[in-house]
Each structure stands twice: as structure tokens, then as C-alpha cells.
C-alpha positions, 0 to 999 in steps of 0.5 A: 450457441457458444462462439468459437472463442469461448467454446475453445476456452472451455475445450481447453480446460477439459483438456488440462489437469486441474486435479485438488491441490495440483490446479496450477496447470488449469489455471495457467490456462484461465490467466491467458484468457482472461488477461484481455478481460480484467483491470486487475489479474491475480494468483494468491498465495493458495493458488486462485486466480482472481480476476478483477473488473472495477476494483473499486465499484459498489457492491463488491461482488465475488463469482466464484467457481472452482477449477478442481476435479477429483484425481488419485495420487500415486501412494506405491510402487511394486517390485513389478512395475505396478502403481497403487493409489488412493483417491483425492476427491470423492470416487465410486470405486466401480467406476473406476475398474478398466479406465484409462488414466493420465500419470501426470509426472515432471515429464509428462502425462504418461498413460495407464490403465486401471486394472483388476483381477478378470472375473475368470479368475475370481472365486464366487466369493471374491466375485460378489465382493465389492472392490476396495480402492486397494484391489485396484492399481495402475499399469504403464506397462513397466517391467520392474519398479525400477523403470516405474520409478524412473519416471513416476514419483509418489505424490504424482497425480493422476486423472482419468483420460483427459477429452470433451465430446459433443454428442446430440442435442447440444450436450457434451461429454467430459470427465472433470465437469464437476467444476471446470465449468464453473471456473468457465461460466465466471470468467466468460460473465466477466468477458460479457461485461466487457462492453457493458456499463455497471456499478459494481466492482466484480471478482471473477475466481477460479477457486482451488481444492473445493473438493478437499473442503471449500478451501480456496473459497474460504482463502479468496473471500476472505481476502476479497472481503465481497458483498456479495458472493455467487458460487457456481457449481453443477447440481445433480439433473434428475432427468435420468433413470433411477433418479427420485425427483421426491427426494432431490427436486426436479432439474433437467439438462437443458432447461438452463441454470439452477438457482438455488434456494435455502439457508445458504442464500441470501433471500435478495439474492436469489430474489434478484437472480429470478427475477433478472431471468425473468425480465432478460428471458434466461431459462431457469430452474429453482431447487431447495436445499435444506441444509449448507451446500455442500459448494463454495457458497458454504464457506463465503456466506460465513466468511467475515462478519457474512456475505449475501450469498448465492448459487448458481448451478448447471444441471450435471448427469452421472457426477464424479464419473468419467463420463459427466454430461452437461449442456452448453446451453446451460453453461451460456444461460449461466453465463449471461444470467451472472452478467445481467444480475450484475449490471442490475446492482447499484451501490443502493442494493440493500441485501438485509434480510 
């Protein structure tokens, strides 16, 4: 069980607007944590937060999970008050029908909801037509443009209803998921290497705008120049229905993190990680995937001349939807799993083919 601490930490980043390109509130937050927990403390210039334990350890090791979630931006207001959006980020128009959302202006969040035509007043053929993002907009209950405007600005982002959950079997309910959890599992490996002995130099990241691109992964391990990068990131549990294990693996809620192996993966890494679950009794999982994450593992692996990369993931039901499930458990095996494996390294760890 997560303490108190640690689960306040995360409750606040769910609670906090990280959307892609407008993270800096979200990473506000990940400076006062981890303020007590670094050596070094850090913001470039595209908006990561790095935080450093042994900056001049061996090997040098970069965890990177990235604070972004998906959101909309605020492209037009009506005559009526009305505001029409369009998407950052990769959203399933349907989920999105009847939501409440946080506008989040200079001023504030300011609540909305996002409306359609009722179905009572559709015809047949507008009824079995899918929406597009353009049939949607956003109501604040403005009369006119002019109030809208007077407190929205176009550009501003927009999140679902912002709040975490518990519900049974230790398993929690949020939007934005997909991955403020990551940030939280990076930099609570770093808080539990507070007291323990080790060689390497560690760069806890909360990376930016992944969703647009793996863009602050590629920034960050770039200026980093690590050995070693370990991204982490949720994966799609299977454990639901309508789900093929066939066709994606097989990876339940519960049953601890997911290491990943494949191209994208350095084969000592991942061989390290197993077999640090292994010997420290962490639960685990192992998936294949074929081809380049589509995570921040991508960019680091071919950043420079190459890093020995791997991905670390949480197992994640119903992604990029308002109601992301994910279980504590997991994200504390994560968590323990990313300190163990660095306590494990020396400057003698050979990760060449």
C-alpha cells in the first residue's frame, strides 16, 4: 500500500492540469515534491523537469515518464456563447458526448459541458452517423459571445472533470492516467533511493508533450546524454471484455508492471529488469511488441549515438477515456522495481548486444 505521502503526491497530480503543451501547472507541483529528494533540480527550456540523484555516478541513467494528458483547445466562439474545439491528443469523439470539462482560462477553471444535439431531435440519418469533432461544443452557460470571450481566450486548454477515485480491490479511477503515473512512478524510485547505496548517476524526468510526438524525451535525452533510459508508461490491460489477448499479449490490472520486450529494447536491460523482479519478488509481466513503442522509449533509444533503453509500463483499462483504471499496487511495484534495478547497476554493467 502506497503511504500517505506518496499517495497525496499522486492524488495531486490527478487533480492538476497537465494537458500537451500547457504541462506547467502539473509540473509545479512534481518541483515541490521532489525538491527534498534531488541533489540537483531542474526545468529546461522545453519544460521537463529533471530531477538529479549522483550527478556524477556511472552509468548514467535517465527514468523518464511524461506528465502530458490529452485535452482540447478552445479554436472558436459563436454569436451565442458557444465554444467549439478541436482535440490535442488522440480522442475517441464518442467518449467525449455529454462530459464535463474544466476551461482552463488566466482566471481559473471554468466549468463546461460538452454538448450534442438530443437524440429526440435528430433524424434517422443524423442518428446512425457518427459524430465528428465539429457536431460538439462547449457550453459555460454564456448568453452572448461577448461574456464567453470576456473570460475564455482561444488557445485555452481544456480537460475533462479533473478527480481520482478509489474504488475495490485497490484500483483507482481517473482521467489523465495515461501518464501522470509515469511522472509519479520516476520520481517516487527516486524518493526510495533516498537512503539506499548506489553507483549510478539517476535523472528522474517528467517529460512534456509525448502525446504530440515523444517530444520532451527526445529534448531531455538529448541534453542528458544517458546510458541507460527506462521510459515508463501505461499499456493496454487485457483483462476486460471485447479485448483479444491473441492479438495485443495478455496483461492484467494487478499483477504488477509490465516489462516490455522487442526492438525497442536493449536485450541486457530487459534481462536486468526480469531478473531484478525476480530476485527482489516484485510481480511482473512480460509483453512483446514487434515494432518501436509508440512511448518515450522510442525517441531515447535512438537519441545520440544510442541508449540501452527499456519500458516499464502499468497495466491501464479503457485508455484515453474519461474513466482510466489503473491499480496502486502496480504503480508501487513499479516504483520499487526502477529503485532495485538501479541499485544493481555498477560502472562494470556492459549493455552491448
Amino acid at each position: 500500500m502506497l503511504r500517505s505521502e506518496s499517495w497525496e503526491f499522486l492524488r495531486r497530480l490527478l487533480e492538476t492540469p497537465s494537458v500537451s503543451g500547457y504541462e506547467q501547472p502539473v509540473q509545479e507541483v512534481i518541483r515541490e515534491r521532489m525538491a527534498r529528494y534531488s541533489d540537483e533540480l531542474r526545468t529546461d527550456l522545453h519544460g521537463n523537469v529533471i530531477a538529479v540523484r549522483q550527478p556524477t555516478g556511472t552509468p548514467r541513467v535517465m527514468l523518464a515518464g511524461h506528465c502530458d494528458q490529452i485535452g482540447l483547445m478552445v479554436q472558436h466562439i459563436d454569436d451565442n456563447g458557444y465554444l467549439f474545439f478541436n482535440t490535442i491528443g488522440g480522442f475517441d469523439v464518442m467518449v467525449l458526448i455529454g462530459q464535463r470539462v474544466q476551461v482552463w482560462t488566466k482566471s481559473g477553471p471554468l466549468l463546461g459541458v460538452i454538448a450534442r444535439k438530443p437524440i429526440h431531435l435528430m433524424n434517422e440519418e443524423d442518428r446512425r452517423k457518427p459524430p465528428e469533432i465539429h457536431d460538439l461544443w462547449i457550453d459555460i452557460g454564456a448568453k452572448k459571445k461577448k461574456e464567453a470571450a470576456a473570460q475564455v481566450e482561444i488557445g485555452d486548454p481544456v480537460t475533462l472533470a479533473l478527480g481520482v477515485q478509489e474504488v475495490q480491490n485497490n484500483l483507482i479511477v481517473s482521467p489523465g492516467l495515461d501518464d501522470k503515473i509515469g511522472s509519479w512512478v520516476v520520481m517516487e524510485a527516486l524518493r526510495l533511493l533516498e537512503r539506499r547505496q548506489f553507483q549510478a548517476g539517476v535523472y528522474a524526468v517528467s517529460t512534456v508533450q509525448e502525446e504530440l510526438g515523444l517530444r520532451g524525451a527526445r529534448t531531455s535525452a538529448f541534453g542528458i546524454e544517458p546510458t541507460v533510459g527506462i521510459a515508463v508508461d501505461v499499456t493496454h490491460a487485457t483483462d476486460y471484455p471485447g479485448v483479444d489477448p491473441k492479438r495485443t499479449g495478455e496483461v492484467k490490472i494487478g499483477e504488477g508492471p509490465v516489462i516490455t520486450r522487442g526492438p525497442n529494447i536493449n536485450p541486457v536491460v530487459f534481462k536486468l529488469l526480469v531478473e531484478t523482479a525476480k530476485k527482489k519478488r516484485i510481480p511482473h509481466q512480460i509483453c512483446g511488441d514487434p515494432r518501436p513503442t509508440w512511448t518515450d522509449a522510442n525517441a531515447i533509444q535512438i537519441n545520440r549515438a544510442g541508449v540501452a533503453t527499456g519500458l516499464v509500463s502499468v497495466p491501464n483499462r479503457y485508455m484515453h477515456s474519461p474513466v482510466e483504471v489503473v491499480s496502486r499496487t502496480d504503480l508501487e511495484n513499479c516504483a520499487r522495481l526502477l529503485a532495485e534495478f538501479i541499485v544493481a547497476l555498477t560502472p562494470e554493467t556492459d549493455f552491448t548486444p
